[in-house]
N, CA, C and O atoms as CSV, one atom per row, in Angstrom:
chain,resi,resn,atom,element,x,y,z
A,1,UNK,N,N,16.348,-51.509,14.375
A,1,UNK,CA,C,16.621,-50.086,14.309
A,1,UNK,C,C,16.083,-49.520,12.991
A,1,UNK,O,O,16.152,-50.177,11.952
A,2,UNK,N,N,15.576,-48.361,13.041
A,2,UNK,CA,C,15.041,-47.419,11.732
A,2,UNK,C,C,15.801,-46.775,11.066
A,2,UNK,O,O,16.471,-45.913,11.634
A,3,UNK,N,N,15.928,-46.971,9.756
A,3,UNK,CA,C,16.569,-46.261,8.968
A,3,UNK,C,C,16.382,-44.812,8.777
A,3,UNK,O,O,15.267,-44.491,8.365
A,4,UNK,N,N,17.381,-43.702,9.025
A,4,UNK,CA,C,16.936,-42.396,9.254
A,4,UNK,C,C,16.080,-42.054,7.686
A,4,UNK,O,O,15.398,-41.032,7.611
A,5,UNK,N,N,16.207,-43.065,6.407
A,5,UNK,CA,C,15.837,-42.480,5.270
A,5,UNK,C,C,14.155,-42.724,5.453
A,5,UNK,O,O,13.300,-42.164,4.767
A,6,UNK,N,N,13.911,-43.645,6.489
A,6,UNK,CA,C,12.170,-44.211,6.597
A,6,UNK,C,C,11.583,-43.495,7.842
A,6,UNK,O,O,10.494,-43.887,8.262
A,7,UNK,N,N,12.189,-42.531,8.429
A,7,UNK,CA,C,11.409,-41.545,9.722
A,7,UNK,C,C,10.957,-40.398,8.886
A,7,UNK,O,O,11.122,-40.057,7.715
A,8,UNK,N,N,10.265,-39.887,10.026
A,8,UNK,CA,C,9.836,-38.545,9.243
A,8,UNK,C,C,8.598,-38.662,8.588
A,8,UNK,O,O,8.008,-39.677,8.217
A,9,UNK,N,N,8.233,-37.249,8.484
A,9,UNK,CA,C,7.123,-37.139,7.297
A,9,UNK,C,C,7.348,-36.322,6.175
A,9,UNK,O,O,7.769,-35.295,6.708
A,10,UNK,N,N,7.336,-36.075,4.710
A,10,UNK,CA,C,7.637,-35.249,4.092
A,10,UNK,C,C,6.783,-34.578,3.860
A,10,UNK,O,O,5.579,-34.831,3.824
A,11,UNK,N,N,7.749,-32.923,3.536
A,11,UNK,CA,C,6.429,-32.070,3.694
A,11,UNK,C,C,5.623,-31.630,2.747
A,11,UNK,O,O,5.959,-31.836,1.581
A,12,UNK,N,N,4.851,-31.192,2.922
A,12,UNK,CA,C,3.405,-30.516,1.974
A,12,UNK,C,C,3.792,-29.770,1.276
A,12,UNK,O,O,4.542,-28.974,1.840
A,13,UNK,N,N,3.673,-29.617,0.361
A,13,UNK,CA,C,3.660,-27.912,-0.509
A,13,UNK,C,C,2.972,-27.331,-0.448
A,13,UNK,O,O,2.118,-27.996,-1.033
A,14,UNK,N,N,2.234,-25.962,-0.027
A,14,UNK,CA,C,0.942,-25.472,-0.105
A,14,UNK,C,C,1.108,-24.674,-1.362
A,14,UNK,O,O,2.138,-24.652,-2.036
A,15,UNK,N,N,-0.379,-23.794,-1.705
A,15,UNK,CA,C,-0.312,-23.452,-2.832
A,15,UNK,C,C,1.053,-22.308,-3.066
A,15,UNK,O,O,1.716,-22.211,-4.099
A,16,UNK,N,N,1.283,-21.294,-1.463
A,16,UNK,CA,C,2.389,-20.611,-1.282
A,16,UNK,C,C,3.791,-20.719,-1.850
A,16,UNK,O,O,4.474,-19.802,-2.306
A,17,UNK,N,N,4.113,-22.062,-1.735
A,17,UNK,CA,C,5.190,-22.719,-2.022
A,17,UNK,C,C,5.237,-22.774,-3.823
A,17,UNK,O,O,6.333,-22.630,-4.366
A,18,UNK,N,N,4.007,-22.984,-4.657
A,18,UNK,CA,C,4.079,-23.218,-5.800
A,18,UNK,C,C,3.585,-22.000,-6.257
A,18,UNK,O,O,3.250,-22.057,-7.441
A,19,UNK,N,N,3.426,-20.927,-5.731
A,19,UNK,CA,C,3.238,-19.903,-6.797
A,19,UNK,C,C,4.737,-19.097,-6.591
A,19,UNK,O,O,4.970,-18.217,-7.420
A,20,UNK,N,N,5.466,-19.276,-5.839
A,20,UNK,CA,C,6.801,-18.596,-5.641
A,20,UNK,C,C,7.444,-19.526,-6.430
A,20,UNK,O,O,7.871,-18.996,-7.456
A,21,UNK,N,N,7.716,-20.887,-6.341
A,21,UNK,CA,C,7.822,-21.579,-7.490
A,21,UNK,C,C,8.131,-21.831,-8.781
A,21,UNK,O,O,9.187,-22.309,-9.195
A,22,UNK,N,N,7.007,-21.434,-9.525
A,22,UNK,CA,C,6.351,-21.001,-10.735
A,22,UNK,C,C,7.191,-19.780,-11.364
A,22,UNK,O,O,7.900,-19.689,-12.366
A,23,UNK,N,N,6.748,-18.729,-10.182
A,23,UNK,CA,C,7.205,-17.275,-10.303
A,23,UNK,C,C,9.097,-17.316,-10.701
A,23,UNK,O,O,9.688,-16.640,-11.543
A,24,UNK,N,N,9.587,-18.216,-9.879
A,24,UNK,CA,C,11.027,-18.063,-9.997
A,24,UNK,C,C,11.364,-19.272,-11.356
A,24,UNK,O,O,12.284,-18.933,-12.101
A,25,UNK,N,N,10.791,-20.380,-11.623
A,25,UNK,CA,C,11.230,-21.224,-12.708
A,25,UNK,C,C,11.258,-20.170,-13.807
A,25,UNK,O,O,12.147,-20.150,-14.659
A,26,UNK,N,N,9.821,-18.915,-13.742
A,26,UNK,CA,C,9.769,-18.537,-15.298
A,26,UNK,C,C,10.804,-17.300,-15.323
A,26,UNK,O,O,10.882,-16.560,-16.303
A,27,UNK,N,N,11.722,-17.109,-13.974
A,27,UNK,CA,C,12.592,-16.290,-14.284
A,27,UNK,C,C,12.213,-15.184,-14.256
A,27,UNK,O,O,12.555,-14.304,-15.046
A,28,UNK,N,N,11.356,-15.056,-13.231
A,28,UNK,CA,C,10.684,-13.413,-12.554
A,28,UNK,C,C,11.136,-12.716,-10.886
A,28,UNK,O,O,10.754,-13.494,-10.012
A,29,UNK,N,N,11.535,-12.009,-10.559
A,29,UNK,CA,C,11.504,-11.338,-9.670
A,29,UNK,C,C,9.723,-11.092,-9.089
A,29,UNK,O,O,8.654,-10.973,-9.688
A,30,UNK,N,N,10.070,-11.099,-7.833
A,30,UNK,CA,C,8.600,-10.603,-7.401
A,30,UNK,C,C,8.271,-9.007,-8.081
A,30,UNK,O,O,7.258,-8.710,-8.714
A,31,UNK,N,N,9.153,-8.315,-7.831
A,31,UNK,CA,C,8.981,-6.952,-8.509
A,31,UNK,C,C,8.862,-7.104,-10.225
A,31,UNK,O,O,8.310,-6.165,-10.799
A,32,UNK,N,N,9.312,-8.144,-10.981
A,32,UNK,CA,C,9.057,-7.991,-12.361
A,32,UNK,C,C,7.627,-8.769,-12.631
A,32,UNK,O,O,6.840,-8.496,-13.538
A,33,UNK,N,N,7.465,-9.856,-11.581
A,33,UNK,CA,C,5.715,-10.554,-11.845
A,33,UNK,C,C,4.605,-9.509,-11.383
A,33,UNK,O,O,3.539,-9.357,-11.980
A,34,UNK,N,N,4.944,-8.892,-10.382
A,34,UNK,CA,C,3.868,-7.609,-10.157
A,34,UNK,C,C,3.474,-6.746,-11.496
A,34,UNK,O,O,2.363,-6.553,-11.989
A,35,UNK,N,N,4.806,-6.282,-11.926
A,35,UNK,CA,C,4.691,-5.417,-12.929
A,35,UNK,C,C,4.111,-6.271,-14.606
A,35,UNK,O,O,3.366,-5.654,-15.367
A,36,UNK,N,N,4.474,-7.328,-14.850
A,36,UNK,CA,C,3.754,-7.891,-15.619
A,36,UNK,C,C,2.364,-8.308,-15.770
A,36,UNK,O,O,1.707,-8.065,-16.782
A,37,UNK,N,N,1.894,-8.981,-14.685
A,37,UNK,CA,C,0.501,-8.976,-14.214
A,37,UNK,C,C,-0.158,-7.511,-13.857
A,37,UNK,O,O,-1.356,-7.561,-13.579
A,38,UNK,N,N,0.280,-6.597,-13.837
A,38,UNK,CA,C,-0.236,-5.490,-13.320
A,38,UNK,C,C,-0.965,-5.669,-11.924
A,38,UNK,O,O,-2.153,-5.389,-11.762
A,39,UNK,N,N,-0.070,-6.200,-10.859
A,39,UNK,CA,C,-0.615,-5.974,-9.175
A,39,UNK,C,C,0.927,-5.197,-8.864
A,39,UNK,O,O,1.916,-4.954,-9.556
A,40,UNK,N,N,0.554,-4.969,-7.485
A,40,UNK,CA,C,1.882,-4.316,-6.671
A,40,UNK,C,C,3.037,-5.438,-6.431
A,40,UNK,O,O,2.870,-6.540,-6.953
A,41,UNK,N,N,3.964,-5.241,-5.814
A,41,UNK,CA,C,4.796,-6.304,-5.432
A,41,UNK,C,C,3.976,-6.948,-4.220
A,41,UNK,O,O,3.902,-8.174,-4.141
A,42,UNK,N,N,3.347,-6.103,-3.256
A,42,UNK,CA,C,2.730,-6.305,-1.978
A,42,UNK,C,C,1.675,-7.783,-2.045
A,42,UNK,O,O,1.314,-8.570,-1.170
A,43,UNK,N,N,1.426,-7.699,-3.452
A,43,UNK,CA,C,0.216,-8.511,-3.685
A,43,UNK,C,C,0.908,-9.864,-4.129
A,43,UNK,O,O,0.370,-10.971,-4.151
A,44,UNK,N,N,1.906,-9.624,-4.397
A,44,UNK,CA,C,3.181,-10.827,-4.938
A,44,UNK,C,C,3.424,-11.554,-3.473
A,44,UNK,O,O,2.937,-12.635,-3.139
A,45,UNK,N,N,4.288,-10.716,-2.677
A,45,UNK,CA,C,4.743,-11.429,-1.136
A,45,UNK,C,C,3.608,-12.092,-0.661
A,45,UNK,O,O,3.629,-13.322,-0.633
A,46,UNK,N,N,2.402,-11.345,-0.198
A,46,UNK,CA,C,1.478,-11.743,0.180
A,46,UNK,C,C,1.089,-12.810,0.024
A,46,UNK,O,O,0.739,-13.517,0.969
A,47,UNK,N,N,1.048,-13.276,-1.508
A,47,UNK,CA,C,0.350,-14.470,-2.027
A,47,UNK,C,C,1.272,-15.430,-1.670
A,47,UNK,O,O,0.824,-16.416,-1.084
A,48,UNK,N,N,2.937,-15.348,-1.973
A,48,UNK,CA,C,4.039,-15.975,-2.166
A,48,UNK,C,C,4.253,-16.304,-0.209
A,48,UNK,O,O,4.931,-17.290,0.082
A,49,UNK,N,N,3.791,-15.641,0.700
A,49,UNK,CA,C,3.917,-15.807,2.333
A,49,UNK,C,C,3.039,-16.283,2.882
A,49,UNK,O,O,3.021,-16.628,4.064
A,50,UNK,N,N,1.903,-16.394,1.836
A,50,UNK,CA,C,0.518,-17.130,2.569
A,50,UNK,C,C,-0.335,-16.270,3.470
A,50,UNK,O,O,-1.369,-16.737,3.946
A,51,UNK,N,N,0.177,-14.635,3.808
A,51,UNK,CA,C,-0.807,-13.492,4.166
A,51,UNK,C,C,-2.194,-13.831,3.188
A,51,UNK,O,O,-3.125,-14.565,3.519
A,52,UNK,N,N,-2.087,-13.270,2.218
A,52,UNK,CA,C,-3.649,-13.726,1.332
A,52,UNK,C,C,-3.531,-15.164,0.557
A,52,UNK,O,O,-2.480,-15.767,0.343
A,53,UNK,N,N,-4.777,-15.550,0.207
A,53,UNK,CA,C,-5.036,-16.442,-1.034
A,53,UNK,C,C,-5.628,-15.602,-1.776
A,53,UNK,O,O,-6.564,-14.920,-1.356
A,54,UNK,N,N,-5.097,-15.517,-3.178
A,54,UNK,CA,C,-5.300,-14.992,-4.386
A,54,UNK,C,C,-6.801,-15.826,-5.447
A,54,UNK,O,O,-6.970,-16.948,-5.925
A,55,UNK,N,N,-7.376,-14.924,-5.428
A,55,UNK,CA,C,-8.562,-15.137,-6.407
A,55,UNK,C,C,-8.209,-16.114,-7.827
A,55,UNK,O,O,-7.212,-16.096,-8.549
A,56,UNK,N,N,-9.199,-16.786,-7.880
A,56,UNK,CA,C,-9.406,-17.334,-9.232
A,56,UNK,C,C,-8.504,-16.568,-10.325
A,56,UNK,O,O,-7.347,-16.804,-10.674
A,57,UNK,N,N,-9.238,-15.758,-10.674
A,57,UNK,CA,C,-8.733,-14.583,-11.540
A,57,UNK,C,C,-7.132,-14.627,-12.019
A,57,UNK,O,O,-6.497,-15.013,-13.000
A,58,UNK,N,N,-6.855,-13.967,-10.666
A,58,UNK,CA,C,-5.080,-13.976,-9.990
A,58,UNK,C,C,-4.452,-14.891,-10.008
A,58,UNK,O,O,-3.246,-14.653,-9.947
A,59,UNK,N,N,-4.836,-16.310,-10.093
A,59,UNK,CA,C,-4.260,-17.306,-10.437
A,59,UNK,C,C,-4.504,-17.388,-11.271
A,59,UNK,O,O,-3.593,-16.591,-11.496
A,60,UNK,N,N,-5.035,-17.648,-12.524
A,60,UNK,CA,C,-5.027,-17.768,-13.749
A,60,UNK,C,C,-3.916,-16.493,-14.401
A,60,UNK,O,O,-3.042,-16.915,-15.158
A,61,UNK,N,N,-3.937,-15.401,-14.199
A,61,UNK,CA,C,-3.273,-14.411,-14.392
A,61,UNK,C,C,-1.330,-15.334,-14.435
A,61,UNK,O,O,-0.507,-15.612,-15.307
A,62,UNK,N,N,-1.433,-15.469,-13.039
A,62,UNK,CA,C,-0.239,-15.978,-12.304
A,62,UNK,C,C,0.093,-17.166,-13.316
A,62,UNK,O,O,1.262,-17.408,-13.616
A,63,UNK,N,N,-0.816,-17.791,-13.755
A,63,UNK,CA,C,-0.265,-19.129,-14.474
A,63,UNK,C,C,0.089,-18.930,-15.891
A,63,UNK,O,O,1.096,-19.458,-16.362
A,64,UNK,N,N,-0.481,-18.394,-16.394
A,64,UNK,CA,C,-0.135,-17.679,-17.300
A,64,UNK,C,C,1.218,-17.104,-17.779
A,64,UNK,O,O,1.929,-17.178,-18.781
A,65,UNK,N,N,1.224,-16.475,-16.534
A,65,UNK,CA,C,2.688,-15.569,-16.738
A,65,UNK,C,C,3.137,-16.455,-16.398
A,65,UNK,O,O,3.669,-16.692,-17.483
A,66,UNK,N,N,3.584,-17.628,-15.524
A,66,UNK,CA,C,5.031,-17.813,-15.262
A,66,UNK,C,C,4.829,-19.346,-15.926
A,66,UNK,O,O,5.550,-20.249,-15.501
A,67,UNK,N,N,3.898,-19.607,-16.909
A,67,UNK,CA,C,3.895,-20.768,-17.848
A,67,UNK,C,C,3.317,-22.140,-17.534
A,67,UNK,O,O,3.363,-22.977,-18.436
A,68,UNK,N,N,2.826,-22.444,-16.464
A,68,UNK,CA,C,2.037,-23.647,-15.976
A,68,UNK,C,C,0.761,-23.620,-15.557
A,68,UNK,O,O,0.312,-22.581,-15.073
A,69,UNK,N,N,0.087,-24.602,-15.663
A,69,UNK,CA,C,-1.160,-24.788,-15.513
A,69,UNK,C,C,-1.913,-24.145,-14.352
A,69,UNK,O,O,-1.236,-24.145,-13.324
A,70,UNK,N,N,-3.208,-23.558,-14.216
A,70,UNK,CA,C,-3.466,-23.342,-12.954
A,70,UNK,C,C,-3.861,-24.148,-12.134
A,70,UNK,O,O,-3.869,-23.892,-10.930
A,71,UNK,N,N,-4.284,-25.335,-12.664
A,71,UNK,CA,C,-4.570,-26.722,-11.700
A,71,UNK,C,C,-3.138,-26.920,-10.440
A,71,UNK,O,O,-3.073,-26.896,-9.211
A,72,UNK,N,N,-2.189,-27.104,-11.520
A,72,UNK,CA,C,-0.821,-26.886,-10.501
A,72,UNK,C,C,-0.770,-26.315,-9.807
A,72,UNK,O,O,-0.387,-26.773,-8.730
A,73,UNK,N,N,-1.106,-24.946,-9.908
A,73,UNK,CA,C,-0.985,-23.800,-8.879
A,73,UNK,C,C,-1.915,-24.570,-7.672
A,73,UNK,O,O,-1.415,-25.161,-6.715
A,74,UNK,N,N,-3.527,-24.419,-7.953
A,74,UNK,CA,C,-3.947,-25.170,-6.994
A,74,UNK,C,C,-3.961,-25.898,-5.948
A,74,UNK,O,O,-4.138,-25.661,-4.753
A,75,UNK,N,N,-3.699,-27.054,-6.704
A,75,UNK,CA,C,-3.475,-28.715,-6.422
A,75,UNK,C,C,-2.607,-29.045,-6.233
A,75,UNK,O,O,-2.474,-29.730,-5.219
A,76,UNK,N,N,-1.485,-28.783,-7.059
A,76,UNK,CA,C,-0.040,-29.626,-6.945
A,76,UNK,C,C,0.085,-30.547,-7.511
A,76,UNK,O,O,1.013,-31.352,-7.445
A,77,UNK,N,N,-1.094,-30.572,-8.337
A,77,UNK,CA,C,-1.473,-31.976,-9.246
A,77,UNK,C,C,-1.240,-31.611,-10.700
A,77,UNK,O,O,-1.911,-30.762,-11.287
A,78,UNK,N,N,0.086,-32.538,-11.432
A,78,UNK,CA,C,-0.074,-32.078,-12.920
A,78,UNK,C,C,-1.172,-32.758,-13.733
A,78,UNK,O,O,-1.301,-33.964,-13.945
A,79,UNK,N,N,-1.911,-31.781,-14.132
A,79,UNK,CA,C,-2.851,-32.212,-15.220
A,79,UNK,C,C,-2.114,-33.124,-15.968
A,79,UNK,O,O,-2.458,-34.291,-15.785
A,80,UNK,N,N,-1.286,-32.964,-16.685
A,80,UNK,CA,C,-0.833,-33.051,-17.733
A,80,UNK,C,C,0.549,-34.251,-17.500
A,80,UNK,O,O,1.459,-34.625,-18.240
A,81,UNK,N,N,0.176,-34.559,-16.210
A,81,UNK,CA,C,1.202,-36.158,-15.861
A,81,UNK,C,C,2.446,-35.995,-15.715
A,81,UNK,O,O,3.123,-37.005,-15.908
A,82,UNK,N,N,3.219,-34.645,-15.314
A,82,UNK,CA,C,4.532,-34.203,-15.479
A,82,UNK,C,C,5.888,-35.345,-15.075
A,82,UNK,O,O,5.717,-36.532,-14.795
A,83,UNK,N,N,6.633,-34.951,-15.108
A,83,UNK,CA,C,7.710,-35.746,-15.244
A,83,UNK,C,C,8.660,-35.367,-13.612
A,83,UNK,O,O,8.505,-34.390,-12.879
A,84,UNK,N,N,9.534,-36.428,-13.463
A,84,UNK,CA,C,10.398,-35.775,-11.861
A,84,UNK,C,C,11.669,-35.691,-12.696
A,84,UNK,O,O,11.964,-36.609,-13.462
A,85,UNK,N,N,12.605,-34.345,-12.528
A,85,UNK,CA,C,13.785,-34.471,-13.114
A,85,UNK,C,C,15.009,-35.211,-12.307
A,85,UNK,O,O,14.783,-35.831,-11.267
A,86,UNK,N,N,16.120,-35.112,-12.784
A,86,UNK,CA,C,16.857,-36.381,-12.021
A,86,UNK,C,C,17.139,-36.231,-10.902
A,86,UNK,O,O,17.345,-37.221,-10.199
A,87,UNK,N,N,17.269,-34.506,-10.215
A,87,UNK,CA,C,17.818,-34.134,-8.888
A,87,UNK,C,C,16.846,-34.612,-8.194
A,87,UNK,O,O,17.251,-34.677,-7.033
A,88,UNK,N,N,15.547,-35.066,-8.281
A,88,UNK,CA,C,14.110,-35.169,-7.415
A,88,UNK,C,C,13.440,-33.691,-7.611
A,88,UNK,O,O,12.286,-33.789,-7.194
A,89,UNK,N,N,13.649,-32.570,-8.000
A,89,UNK,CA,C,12.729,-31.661,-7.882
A,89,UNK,C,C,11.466,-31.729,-8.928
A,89,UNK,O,O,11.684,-31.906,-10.127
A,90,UNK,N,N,10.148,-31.582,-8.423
A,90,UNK,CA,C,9.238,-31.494,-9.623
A,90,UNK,C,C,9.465,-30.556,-10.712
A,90,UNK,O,O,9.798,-29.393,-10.487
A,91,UNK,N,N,9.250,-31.151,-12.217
A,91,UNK,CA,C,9.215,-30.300,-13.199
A,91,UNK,C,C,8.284,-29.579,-13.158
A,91,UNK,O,O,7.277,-29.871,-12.513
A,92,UNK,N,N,8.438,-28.236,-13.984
A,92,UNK,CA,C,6.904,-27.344,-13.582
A,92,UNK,C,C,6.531,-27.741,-15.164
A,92,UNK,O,O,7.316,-27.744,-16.112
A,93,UNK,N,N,5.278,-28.035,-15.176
A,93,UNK,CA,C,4.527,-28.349,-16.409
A,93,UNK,C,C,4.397,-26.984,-17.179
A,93,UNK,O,O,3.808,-26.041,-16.652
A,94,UNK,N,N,4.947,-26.890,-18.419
A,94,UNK,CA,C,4.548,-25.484,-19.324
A,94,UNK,C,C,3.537,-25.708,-19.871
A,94,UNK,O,O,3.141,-26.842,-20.140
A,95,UNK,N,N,2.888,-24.553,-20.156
A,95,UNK,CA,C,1.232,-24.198,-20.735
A,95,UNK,C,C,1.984,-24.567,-22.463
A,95,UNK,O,O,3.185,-24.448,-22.704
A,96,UNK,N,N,0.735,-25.098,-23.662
A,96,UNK,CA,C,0.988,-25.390,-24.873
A,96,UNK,C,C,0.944,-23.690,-25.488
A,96,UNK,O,O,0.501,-22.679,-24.942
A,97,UNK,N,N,1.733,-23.914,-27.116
A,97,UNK,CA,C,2.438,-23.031,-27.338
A,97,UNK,C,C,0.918,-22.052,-27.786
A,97,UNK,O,O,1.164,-20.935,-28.240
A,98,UNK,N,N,-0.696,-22.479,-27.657
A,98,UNK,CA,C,-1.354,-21.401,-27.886
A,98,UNK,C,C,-1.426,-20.435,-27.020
A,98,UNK,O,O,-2.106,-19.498,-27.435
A,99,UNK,N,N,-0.904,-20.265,-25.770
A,99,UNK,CA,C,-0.826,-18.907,-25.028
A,99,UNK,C,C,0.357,-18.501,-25.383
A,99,UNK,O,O,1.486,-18.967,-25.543
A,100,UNK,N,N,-0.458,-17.041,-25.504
A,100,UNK,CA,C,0.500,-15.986,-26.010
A,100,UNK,C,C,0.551,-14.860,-25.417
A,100,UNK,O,O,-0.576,-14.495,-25.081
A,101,UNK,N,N,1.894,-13.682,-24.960
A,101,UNK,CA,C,1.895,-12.860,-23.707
A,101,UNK,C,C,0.713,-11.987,-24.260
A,101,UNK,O,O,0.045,-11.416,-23.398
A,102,UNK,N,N,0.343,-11.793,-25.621
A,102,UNK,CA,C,-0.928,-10.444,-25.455
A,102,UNK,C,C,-2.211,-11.782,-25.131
A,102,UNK,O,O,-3.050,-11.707,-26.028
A,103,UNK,N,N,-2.456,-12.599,-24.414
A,103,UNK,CA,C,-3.342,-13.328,-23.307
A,103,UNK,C,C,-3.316,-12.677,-22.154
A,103,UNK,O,O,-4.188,-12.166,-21.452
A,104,UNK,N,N,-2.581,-12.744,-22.107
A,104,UNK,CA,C,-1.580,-12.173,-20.115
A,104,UNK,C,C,-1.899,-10.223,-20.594
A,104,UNK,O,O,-1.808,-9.334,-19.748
A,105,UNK,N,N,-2.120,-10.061,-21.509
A,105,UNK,CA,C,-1.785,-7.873,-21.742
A,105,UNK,C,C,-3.484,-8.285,-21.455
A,105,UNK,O,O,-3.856,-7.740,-20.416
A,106,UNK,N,N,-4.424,-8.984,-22.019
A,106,UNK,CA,C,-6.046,-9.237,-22.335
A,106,UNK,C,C,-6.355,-9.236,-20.591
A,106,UNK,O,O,-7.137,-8.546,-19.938
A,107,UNK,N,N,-5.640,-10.032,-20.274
A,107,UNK,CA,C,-6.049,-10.099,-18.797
A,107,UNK,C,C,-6.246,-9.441,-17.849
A,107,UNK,O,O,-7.223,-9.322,-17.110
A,108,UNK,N,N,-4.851,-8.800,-17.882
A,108,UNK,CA,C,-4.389,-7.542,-17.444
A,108,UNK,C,C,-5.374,-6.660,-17.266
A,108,UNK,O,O,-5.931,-6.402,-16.200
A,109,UNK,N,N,-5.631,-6.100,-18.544
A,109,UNK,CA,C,-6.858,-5.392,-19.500
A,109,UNK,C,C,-8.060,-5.339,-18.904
A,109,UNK,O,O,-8.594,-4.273,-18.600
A,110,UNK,N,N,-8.680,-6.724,-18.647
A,110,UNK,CA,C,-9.525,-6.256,-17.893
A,110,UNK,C,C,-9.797,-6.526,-16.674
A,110,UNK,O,O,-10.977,-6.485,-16.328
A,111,UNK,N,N,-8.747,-6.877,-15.699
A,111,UNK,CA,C,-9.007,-6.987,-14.560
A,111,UNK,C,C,-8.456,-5.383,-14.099
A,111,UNK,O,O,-8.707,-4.990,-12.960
A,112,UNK,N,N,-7.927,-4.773,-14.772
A,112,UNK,CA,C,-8.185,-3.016,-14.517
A,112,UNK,C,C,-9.093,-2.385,-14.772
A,112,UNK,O,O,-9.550,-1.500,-14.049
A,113,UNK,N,N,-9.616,-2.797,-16.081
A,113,UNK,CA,C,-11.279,-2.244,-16.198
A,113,UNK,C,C,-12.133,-2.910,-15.544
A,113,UNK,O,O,-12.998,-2.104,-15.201
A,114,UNK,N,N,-12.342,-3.756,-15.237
A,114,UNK,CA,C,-13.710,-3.976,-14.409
A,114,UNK,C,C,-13.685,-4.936,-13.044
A,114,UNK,O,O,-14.621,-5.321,-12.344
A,115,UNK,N,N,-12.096,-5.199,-12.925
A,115,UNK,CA,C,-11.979,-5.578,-11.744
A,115,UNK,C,C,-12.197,-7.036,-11.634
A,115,UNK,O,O,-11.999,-7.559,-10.537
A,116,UNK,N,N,-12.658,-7.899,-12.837
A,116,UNK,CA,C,-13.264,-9.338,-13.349
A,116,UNK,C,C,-12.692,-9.586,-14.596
A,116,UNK,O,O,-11.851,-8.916,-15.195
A,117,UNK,N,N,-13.229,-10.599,-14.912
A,117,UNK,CA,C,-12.915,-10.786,-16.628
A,117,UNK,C,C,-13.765,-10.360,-17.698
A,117,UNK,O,O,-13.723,-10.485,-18.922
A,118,UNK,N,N,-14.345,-9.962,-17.096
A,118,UNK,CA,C,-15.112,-8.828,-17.772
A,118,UNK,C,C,-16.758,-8.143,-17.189
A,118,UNK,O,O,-16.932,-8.543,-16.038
A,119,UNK,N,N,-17.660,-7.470,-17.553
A,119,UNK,CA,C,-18.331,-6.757,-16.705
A,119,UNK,C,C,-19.762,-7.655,-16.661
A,119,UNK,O,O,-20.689,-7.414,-15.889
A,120,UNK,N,N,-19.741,-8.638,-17.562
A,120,UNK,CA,C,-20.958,-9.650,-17.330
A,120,UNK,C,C,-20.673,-10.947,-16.275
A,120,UNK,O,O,-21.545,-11.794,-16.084
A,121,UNK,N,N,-19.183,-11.009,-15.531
A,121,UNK,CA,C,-19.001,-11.954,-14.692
A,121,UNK,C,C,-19.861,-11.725,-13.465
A,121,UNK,O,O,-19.936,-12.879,-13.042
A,122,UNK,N,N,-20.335,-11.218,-12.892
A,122,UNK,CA,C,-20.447,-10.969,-11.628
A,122,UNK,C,C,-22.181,-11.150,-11.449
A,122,UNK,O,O,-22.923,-10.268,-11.879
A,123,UNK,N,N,-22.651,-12.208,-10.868
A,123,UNK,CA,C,-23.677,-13.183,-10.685
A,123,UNK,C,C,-24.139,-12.465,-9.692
A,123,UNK,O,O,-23.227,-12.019,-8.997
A,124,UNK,N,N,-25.382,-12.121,-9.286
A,124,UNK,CA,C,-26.890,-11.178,-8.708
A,124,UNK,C,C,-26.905,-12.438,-7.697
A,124,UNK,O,O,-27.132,-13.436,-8.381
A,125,UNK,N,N,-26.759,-12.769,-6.390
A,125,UNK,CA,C,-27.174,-13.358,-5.443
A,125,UNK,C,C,-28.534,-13.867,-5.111
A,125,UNK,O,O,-28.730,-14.459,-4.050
């Protein structure tokens, strides 16, 4: 007979799962990460329900603010070799103490002005 602890499959995290995640470890409301990143809330659910995948950009933005790597966001993979705390939930890996929130205001900054990280990103096909 099978042990009910050895059936099953466990499940995936998609990136959905870890940017809502992220968003709630650093102690944000969807309505307060919108407003920090400068997107709508709409653009928060969305990302957080798996309606859109969020740009490069937007994830870096996202990692930023809520303090972990964007590889994590990604992957699910800690760069940085993270640790399991004792309940079993993954620790979220924090970014080192050189990011600083006027990084996240810079960002902001110019993904309102030019919609990129700045106006020389955007590569001629």
């Amino acid at each position: 007979m099978k042990s009910a602890y050895n059936q099953g499959k466990a499940p995936e995290f998609e990136m959905r799962h870890r940017l809502a995640r992220a968003r709630e470890a650093a102690g944000y409301s969807r309505a307060e990460l919108a407003a920090a990143i400068d997107v709508s809330r709409n653009t928060i659910t969305n990302a957080e329900t798996g309606k859109t995948t969020p740009r490069k950009l937007m994830l870096n933005i996202w990692a930023l603010a809520c303090g972990v790597p964007v590889d994590w966001l990604i992957t699910g993979i800690d760069p940085n070799g993270g640790d399991d705390d004792p309940d079993g939930g993954l620790l979220l890996p924090r970014m080192d103490s050189n990011h600083q929130p006027s990084d996240l205001a810079a960002f902001a900054q110019r993904k309102r002005r030019y919609g990129t990280l700045g106006p020389k990103t955007r590569h001629a096909a």
